[in-house]
C-alpha positions in Angstrom: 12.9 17.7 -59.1 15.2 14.6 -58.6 18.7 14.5 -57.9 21.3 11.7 -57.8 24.4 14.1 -58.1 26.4 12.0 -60.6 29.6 13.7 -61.5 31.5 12.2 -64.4 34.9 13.5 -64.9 35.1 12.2 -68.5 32.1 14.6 -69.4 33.7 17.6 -67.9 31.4 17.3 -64.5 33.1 18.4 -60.7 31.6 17.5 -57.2 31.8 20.7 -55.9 30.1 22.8 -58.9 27.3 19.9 -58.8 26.6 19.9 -55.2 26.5 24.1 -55.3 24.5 24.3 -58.4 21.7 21.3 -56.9 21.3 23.7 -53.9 20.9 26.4 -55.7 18.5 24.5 -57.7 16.7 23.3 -54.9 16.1 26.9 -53.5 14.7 27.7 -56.4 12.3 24.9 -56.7 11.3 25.7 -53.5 10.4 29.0 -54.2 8.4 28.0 -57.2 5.9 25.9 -55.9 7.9 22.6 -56.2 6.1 19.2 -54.6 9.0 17.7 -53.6 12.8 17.0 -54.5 14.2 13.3 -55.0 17.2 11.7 -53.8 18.7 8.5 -53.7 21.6 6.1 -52.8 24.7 4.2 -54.0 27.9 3.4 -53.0 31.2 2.8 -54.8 29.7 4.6 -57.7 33.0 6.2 -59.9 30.6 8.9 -61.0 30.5 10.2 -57.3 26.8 9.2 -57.2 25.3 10.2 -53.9 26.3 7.7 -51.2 25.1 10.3 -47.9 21.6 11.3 -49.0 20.7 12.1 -45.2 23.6 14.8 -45.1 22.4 16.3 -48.6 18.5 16.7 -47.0 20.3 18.5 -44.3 22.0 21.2 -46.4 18.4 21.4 -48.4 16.8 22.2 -44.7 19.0 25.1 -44.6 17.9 26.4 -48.0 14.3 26.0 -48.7 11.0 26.5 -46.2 8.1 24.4 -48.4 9.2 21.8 -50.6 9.5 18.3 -49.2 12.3 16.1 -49.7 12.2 12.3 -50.6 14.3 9.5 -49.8 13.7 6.9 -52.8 15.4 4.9 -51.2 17.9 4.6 -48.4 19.8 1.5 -48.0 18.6 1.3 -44.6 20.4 -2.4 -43.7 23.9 -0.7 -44.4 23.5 1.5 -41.2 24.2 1.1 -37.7 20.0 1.0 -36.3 20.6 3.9 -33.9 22.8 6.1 -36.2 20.1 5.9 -38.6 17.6 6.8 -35.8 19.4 9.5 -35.1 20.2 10.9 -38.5 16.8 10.9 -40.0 15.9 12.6 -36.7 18.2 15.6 -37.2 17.4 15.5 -40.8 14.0 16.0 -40.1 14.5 18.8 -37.8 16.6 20.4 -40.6 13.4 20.3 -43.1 11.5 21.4 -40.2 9.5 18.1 -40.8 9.4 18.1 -44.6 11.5 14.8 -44.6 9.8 11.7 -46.5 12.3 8.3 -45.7 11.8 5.7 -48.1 13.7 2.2 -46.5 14.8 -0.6 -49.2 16.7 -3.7 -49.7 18.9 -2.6 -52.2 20.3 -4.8 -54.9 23.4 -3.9 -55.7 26.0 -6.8 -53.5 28.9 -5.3 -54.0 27.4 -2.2 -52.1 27.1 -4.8 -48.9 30.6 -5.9 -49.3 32.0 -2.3 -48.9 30.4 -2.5 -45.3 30.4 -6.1 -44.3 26.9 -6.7 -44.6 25.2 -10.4 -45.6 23.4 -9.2 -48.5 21.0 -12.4 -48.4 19.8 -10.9 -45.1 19.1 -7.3 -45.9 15.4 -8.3 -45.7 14.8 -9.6 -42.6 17.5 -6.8 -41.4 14.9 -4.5 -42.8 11.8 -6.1 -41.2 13.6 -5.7 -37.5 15.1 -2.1 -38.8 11.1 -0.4 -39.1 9.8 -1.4 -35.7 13.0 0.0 -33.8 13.1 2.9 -35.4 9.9 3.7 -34.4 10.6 2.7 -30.9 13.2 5.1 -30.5 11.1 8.2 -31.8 10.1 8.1 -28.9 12.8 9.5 -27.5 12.3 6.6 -24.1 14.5 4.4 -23.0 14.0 0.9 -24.5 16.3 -2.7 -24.4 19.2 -2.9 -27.8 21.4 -5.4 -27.9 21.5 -6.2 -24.0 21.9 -2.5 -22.6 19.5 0.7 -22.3 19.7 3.1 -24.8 17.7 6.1 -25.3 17.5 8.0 -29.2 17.6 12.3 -29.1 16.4 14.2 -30.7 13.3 13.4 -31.5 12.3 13.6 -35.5 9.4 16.9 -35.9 7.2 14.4 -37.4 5.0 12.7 -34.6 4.8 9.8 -35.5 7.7 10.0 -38.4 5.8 8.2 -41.3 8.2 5.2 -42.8 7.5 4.0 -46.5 8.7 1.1 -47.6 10.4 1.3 -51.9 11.2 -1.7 -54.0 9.3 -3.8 -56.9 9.4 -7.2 -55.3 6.8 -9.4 -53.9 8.6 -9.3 -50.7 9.1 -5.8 -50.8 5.2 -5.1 -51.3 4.4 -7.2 -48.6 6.8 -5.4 -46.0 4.9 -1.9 -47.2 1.7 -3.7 -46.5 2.6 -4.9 -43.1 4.9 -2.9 -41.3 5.5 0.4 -43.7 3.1 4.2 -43.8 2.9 3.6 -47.4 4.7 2.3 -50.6 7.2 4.1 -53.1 6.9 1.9 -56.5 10.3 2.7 -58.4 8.2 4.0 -61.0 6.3 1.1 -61.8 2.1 0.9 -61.8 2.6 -2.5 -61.3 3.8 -2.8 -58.2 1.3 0.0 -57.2 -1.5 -2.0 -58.1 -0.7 -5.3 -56.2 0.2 -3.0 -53.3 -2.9 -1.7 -53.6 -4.7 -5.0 -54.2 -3.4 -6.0 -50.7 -4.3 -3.3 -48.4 -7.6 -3.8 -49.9 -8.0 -7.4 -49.0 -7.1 -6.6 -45.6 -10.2 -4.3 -45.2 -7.8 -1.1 -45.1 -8.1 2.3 -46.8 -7.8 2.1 -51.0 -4.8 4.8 -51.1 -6.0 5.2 -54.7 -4.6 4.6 -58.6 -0.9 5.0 -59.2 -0.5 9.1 -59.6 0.0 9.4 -63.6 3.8 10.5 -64.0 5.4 12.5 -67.5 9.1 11.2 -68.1 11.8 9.9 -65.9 13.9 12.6 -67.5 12.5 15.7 -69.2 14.1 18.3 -70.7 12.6 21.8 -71.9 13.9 23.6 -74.9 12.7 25.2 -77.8 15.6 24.5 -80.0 15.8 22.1 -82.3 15.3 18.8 -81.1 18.0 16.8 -83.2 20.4 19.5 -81.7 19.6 19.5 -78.4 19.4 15.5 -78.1 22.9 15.2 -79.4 24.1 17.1 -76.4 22.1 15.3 -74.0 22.8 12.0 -75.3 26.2 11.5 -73.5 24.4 12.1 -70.5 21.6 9.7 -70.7 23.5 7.2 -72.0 25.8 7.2 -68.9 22.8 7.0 -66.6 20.7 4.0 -68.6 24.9 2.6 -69.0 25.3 2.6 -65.3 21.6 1.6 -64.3 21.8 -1.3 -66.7 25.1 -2.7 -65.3 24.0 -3.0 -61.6 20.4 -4.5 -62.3 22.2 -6.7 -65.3 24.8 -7.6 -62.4 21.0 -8.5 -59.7 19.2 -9.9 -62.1 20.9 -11.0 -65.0 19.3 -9.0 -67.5 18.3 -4.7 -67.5 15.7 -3.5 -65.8 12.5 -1.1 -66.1 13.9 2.0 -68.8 17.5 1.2 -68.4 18.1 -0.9 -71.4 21.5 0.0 -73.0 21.1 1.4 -76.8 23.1 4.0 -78.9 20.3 5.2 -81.2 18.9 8.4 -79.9 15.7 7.3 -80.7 15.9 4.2 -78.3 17.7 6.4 -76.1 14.0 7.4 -75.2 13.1 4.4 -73.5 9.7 4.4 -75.0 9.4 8.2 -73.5 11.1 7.5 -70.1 13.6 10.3 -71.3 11.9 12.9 -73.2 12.5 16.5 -74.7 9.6 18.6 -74.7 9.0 22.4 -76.4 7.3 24.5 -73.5 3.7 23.8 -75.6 4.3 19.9 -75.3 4.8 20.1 -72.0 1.5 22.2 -71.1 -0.4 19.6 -73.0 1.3 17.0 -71.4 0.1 18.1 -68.4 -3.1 18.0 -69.3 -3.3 14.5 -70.3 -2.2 13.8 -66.9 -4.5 15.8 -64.8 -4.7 17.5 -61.3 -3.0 14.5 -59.6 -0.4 13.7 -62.5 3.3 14.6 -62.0 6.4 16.5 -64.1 9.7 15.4 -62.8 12.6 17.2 -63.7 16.1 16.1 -63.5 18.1 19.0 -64.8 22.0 18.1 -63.3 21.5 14.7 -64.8 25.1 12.5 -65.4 27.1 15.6 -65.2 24.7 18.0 -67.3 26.5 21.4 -67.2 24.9 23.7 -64.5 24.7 27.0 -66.7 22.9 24.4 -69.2 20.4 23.7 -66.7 19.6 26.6 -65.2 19.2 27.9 -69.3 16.3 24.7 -69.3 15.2 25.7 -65.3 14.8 29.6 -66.8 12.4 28.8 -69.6 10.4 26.4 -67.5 9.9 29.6 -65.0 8.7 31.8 -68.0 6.5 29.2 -70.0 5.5 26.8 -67.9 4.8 27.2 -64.6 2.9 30.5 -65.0 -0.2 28.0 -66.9 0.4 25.1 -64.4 -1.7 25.5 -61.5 
């Protein structure tokens, strides 16, 4: 289950009913035999977008005993290096040692501005970031910045794994050398050269790129032409906003997140999918043991009683024939 906690006043969303209802969610995820939940970063975003994901793994600590919670990814060269010590520490101890930190670059520049960070050295700021960290998890006393400092307290995890997120060469190779593993943004691509390169260095084959269902799913059994036209406003702020900030990187959209208005192409050649209970069973067949359903049922402002309808039937014709 993934979470970015998008708000957008304009389609009738709050903070505070979206932060409540994702806990809520989250507990419940928890106690259905979720893998994992899935949060990420931005900053500046008007849609309230999560810009704290640390604090928000926290408050899921307090709620939930099993499920493990993913960082995909933190912005890790906008924080102060011993804050960020020090956070994912406590954050840890919150999840009891459930907590899975994915580090990246970033992309979007206006998100370094906010802080006064040089954008065009987020990666070597990341490639000093990993080895400190895992100096001062420790919990000794080691040399920063001309003094003696010492990081408490210590993160559950011993030793706290790091993985390294991001589809660029550079970014694979930081995974490879310094990094516990890799989190492709969704990508087989990246996978494969990541796993290409471990290979050629004699190290363990981690294995084909888990076989994933949608970005987005949705379960009903309405009608589909019905139930799309109330999603739509949703998914079309999220690809909108995605589009924007890679178009603004890269100079053209990226990955799913090309802007369209037909609710056909608002699929994204299946990226966002809605699914009767039936397709989704078979669905999970054609992906097998090791495939994965993610879930993303607060998505742009997605009404909470909504969701929990969608979150209801999955309980009562899904998971009891998933094993």
């Amino acid at each position: 289950m993934n979470f970015d906690l998008r708000h957008p006043a304009h389609l009738g969303a709050n903070g505070h009913d979206t932060y409540r209802a994702a806990l809520d969610m989250c507990r419940w995820a928890d106690e259905h035999g979720f893998a994992r939940i899935g949060l990420g970063e931005h900053h500046q975003s008007p849609d309230g977008y999560i810009p704290a994901p640390l604090v928000v793994a926290g408050a899921i600590g307090g709620c939930t005993r099993t499920v493990r919670v993913r960082l995909s990814v933190l912005l890790a060269p906008l924080y102060d290096p011993i804050r960020l010590a020090e956070e994912i520490a406590v954050a840890d101890l919150c999840l009891g040692g459930r907590l899975d930190v994915g580090l990246g670059v970033g992309y979007v520049e206006d998100d370094f501005a906010l802080f006064g960070i040089d954008y065009h050295r987020r990666g070597k700021a990341l490639d000093a970031l990993i080895p400190l960290l895992r100096t001062a998890w420790t919990g000794e006393p080691f040399a920063y910045r001309g003094t003696t400092v010492r990081v408490t307290p210590r993160p559950v995890q011993d030793p706290m794994p790091i993985f390294v997120g991001g589809a660029s060469r550079a970014g694979i190779r930081r995974a490879v050398d310094l990094a516990d593993g890799y989190l492709p943004p969704g990508l087989p691509a990246g996978w494969e050269r990541y796993r290409k390169e471990l290979v050629a260095l004699g190290r363990p084959d981690p294995g084909p790129f888990p076989p994933r269902g949608p970005v987005f799913l949705w379960v009903s059994t309405e009608p589909k032409a019905a139930v799309w036209e109330r999603l739509a406003p949703h998914v079309r702020h999220q690809i909108d906003s995605y589009a924007g900030w890679t178009r603004d990187a890269y100079g053209a959209p990226q990955g799913p997140f090309v802007p369209e208005r037909d609710v056909e192409e608002l699929r994204q050649g299946g990226a966002y999918d809605v699914m009767t209970p039936d397709e989704v069973l078979a669905l999970a067949d054609t992906l097998g043991p090791d495939g994965e359903l993610h879930l993303n049922p607060l998505l742009a402002g997605i009404n909470p009683d909504a969701a929990w309808a969608m979150l209801r039937l999955v309980e009562r014709e899904v998971l009891p024939h998933l094993s």
